[in-house]
C-alpha positions as CSV (number, residue, x, y, z in Angstrom):
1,X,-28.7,-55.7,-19.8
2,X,-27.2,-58.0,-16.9
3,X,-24.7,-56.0,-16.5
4,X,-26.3,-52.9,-16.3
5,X,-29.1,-54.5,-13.9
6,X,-26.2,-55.4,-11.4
7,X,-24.4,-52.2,-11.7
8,X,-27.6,-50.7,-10.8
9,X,-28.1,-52.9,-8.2
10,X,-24.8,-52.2,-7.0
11,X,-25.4,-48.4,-6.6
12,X,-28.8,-49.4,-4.9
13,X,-27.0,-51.3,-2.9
14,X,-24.4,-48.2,-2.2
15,X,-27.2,-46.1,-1.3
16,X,-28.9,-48.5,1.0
17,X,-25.4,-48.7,3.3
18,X,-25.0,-44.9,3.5
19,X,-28.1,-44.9,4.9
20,X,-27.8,-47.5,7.3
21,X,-24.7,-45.9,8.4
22,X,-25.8,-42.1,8.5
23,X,-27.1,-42.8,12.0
24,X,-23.4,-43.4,13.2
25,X,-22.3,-40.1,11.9
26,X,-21.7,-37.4,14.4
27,X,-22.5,-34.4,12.1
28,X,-25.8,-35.7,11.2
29,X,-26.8,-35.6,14.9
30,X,-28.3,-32.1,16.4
31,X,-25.3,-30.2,17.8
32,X,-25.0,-28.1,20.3
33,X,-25.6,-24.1,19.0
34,X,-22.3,-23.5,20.4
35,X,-20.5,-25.7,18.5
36,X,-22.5,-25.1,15.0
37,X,-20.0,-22.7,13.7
38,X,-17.1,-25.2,14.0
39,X,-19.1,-28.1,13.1
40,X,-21.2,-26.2,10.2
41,X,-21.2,-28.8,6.9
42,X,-19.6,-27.3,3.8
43,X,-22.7,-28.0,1.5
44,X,-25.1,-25.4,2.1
45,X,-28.1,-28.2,2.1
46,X,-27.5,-30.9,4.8
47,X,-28.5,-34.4,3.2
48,X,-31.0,-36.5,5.7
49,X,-31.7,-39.9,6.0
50,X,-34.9,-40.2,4.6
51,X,-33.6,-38.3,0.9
52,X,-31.6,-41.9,0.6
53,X,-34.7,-44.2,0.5
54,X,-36.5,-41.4,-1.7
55,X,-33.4,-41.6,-4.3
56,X,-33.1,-45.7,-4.3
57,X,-36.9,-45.6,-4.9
58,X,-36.5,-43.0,-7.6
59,X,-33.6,-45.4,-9.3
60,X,-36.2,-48.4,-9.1
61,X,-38.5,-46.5,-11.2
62,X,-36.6,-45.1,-13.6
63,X,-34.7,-48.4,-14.9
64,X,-37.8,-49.9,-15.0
65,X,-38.8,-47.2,-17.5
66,X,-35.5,-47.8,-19.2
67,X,-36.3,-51.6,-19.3
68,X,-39.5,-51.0,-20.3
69,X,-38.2,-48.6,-23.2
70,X,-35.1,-51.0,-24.5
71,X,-36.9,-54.4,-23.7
72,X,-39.9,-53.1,-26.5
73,X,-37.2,-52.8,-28.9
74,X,-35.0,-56.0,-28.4
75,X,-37.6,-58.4,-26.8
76,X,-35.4,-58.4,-23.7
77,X,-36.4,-60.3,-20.3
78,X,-36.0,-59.7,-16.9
79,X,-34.6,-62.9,-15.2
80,X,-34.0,-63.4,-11.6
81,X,-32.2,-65.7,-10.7
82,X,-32.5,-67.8,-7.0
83,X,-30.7,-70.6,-7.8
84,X,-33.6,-73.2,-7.5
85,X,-35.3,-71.6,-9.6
86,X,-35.5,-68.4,-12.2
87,X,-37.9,-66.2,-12.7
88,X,-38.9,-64.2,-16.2
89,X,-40.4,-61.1,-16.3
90,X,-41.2,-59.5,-19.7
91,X,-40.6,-56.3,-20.5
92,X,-44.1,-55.9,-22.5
93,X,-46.0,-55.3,-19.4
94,X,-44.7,-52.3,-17.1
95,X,-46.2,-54.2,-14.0
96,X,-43.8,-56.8,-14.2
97,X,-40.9,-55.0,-15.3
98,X,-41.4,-52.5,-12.9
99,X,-41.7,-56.0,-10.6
100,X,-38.3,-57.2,-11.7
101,X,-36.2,-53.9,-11.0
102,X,-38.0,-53.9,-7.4
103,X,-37.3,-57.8,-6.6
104,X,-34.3,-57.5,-8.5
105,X,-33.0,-55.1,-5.8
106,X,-34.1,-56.7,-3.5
107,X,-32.2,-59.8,-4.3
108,X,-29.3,-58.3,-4.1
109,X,-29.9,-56.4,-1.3
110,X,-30.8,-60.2,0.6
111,X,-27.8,-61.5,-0.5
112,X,-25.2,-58.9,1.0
113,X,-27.3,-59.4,4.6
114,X,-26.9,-63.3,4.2
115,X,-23.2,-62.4,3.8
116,X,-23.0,-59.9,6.6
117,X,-25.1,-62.5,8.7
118,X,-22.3,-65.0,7.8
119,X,-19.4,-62.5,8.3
120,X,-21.8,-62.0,11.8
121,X,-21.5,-65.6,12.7
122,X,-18.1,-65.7,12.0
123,X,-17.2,-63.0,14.6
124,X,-13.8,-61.7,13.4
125,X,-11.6,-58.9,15.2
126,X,-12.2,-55.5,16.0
127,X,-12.1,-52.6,14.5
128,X,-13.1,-54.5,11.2
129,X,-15.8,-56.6,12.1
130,X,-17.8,-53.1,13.0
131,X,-18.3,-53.0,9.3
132,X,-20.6,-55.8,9.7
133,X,-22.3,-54.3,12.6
134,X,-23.4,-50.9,11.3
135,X,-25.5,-52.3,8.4
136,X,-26.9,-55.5,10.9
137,X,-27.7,-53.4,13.6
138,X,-28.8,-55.2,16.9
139,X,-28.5,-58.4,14.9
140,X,-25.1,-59.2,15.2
141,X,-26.1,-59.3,19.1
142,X,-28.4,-62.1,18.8
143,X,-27.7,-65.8,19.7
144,X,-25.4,-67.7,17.2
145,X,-28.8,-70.1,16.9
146,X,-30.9,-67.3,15.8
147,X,-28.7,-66.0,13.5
148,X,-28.1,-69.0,11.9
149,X,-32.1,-70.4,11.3
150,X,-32.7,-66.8,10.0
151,X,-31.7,-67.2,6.6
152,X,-34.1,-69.9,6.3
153,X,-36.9,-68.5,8.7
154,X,-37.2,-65.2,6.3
155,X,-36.4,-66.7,2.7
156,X,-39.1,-68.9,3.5
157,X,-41.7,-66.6,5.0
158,X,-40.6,-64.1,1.7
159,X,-40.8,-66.6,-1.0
160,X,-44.5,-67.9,1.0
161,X,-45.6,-64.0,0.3
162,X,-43.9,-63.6,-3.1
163,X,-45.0,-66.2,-4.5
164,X,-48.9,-64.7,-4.5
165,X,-47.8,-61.8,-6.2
166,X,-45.9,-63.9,-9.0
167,X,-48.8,-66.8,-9.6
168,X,-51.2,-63.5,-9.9
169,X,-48.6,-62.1,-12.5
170,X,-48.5,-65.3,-13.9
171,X,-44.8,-65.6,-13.6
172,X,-45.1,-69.0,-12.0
173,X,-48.0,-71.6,-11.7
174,X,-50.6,-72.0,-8.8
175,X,-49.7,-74.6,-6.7
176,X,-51.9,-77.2,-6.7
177,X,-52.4,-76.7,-3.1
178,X,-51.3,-75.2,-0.2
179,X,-49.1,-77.7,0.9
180,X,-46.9,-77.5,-2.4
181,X,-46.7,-73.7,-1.5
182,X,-45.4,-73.9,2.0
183,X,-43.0,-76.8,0.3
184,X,-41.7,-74.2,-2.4
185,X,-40.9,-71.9,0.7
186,X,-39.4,-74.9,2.5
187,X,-37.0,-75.4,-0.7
188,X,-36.3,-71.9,-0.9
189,X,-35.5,-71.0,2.0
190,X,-33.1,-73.8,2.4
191,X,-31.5,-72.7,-0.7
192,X,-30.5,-69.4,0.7
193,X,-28.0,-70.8,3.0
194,X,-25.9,-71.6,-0.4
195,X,-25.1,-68.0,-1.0
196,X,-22.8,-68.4,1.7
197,X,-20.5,-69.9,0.0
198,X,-19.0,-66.9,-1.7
199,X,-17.7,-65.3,0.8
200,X,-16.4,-68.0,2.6
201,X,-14.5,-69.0,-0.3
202,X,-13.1,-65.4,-1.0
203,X,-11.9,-65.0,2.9
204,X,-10.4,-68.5,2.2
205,X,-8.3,-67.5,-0.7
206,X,-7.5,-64.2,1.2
207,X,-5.8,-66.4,3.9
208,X,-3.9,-68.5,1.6
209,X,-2.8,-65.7,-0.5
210,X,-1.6,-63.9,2.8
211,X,0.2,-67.1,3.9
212,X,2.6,-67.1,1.1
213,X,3.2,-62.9,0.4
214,X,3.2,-60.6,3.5
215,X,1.5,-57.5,3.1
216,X,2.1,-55.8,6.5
217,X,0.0,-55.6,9.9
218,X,-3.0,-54.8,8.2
219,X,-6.5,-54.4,10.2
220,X,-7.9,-56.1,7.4
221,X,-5.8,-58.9,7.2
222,X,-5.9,-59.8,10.5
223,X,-9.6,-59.8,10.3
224,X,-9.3,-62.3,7.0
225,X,-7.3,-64.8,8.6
226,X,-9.0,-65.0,12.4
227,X,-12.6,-65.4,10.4
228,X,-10.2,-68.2,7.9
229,X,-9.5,-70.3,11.3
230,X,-13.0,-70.3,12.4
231,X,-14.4,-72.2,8.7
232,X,-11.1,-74.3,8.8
233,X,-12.2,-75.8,12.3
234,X,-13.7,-79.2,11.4
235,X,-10.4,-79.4,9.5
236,X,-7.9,-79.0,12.5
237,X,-7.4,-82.2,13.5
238,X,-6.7,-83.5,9.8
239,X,-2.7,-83.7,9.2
240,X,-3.4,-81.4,5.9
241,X,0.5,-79.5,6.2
242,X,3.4,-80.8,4.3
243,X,6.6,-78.5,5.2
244,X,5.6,-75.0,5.1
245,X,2.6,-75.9,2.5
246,X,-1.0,-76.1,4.2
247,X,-3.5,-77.4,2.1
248,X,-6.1,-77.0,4.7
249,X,-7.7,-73.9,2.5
250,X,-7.6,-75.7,-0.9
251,X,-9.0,-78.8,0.2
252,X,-12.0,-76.5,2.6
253,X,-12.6,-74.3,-0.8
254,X,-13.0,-77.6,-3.0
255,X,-15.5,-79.3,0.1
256,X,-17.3,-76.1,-0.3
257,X,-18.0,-75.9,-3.9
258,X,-18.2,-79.7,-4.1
259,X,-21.0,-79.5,-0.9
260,X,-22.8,-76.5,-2.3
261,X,-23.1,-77.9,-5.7
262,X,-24.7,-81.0,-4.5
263,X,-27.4,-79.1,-2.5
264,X,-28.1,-77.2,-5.5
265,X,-29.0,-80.2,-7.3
266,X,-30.5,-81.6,-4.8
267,X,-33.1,-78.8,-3.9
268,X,-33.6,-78.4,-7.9
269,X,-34.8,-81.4,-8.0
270,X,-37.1,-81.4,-4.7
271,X,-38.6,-77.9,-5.9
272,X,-39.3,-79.8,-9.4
273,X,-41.0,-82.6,-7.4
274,X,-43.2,-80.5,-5.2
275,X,-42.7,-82.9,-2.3
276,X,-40.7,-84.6,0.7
């Protein structure tokens, strides 16, 4: 049932970026009368931006019936994972099922933005980087500051909301006061910033793998390495090449994992405690 939920999620997710980027698509702007009979699609009924919402909506429902239907059967439950902390929704109650398939989306739809955001802050080369543009919109303008507390800023203020919802569902506990709440938020939302570390690894990997096998002048590639220099910056001034070997990206992926592991455990344990 994982797999299925994040293959789901995954044509949610699809969904959700061909809607974002139907705005940048000349033929679904008004043309000229004119010009209609050149510019005339080939389907007879033109698909507009407001169908896509309607269709991810419709896929959020039906799963949740289908979780409903198998988890009755095989006891199944929804878990969501945020790294500090996972969630469990049974499948006995169509509330909460219904609950996980829409928080469950939206998961994974919060975690491709935090790596767009990243991607956003890295700042690589045209015409690649417009990729992360059309889904961040006016975003990607904002100050590098901004973009960087807003991970936090909005886990926080979303976990603060959620977690009203969940205590009424009785998915978690009540807090024993409000202060513990806006603590949970606090651990939350610093918790977010370790999602990062995904893609940062991948465009490191990237980068060495290109180093050592050449695979032509390739938009993409030049986008992997320029973004590659930028998270190997605190490492520049360390003596890290031996010959034609650079370790620089081994040893940044292992500070990465190492780092990020550490935090996890670290905010497990706060979020356990309750308190600073």
């Amino acid at each position: 049932m994982g797999i299925i939920d994040f293959i789901l999620n995954v044509a949610g997710l699809l969904l959700w970026l061909n809607w974002r980027s139907l705005q940048f698509d000349p033929l679904a702007k008004r043309t000229p009368a004119t010009l209609m009979g050149t510019l005339r699609p080939a389907s007879p009924k033109k698909l507009r931006r407001w169908h896509l919402p309607v269709f991810i909506a419709g896929l959020l429902l039906l799963r949740a019936l289908i979780y409903r239907w198998i988890g009755s059967m095989t006891n199944w439950a929804g878990q969501l994972d945020l790294g500090v902390v996972v969630l469990s929704f049974r499948s006995d109650s169509f509330l909460k099922i219904l609950s996980f398939s829409v928080f469950s989306f939206g998961l994974a739809l919060g975690i491709l933005y935090l790596w767009l955001l990243l991607l956003s802050l890295l700042k690589g080369p045209e015409p690649f980087h417009r990729l992360v543009k059309i889904p961040l919109g006016r975003v990607d303008d904002w100050r590098w500051a901004v973009k960087f507390l807003l991970p936090f800023v909005v886990t926080a203020i979303g976990w603060w909301l959620a977690s009203w919802f969940f205590v009424w569902l009785q998915i978690l506990p009540k807090p024993v006061s409000m202060a513990h709440r806006i603590e949970e938020s606090v651990v939350i939302g610093l918790g977010s910033y370790l999602v990062w570390k995904f893609p940062a690894v991948v465009i490191l990997l990237l980068h060495l793998l290109n180093s050592y096998v050449y695979f032509g002048q390739q938009p993409v590639w030049n986008y992997v390495n320029a973004t590659a220099q930028k998270i190997l910056l605190p490492l520049k001034k360390i003596p890290l090449r031996i010959g034609r070997v650079d370790f620089a990206p081994v040893l940044a992926v292992a500070i990465i994992f190492f780092a990020s592991e550490l935090a996890l455990r670290g905010l497990v344990w706060l979020y356990a405690r309750r308190f600073f």
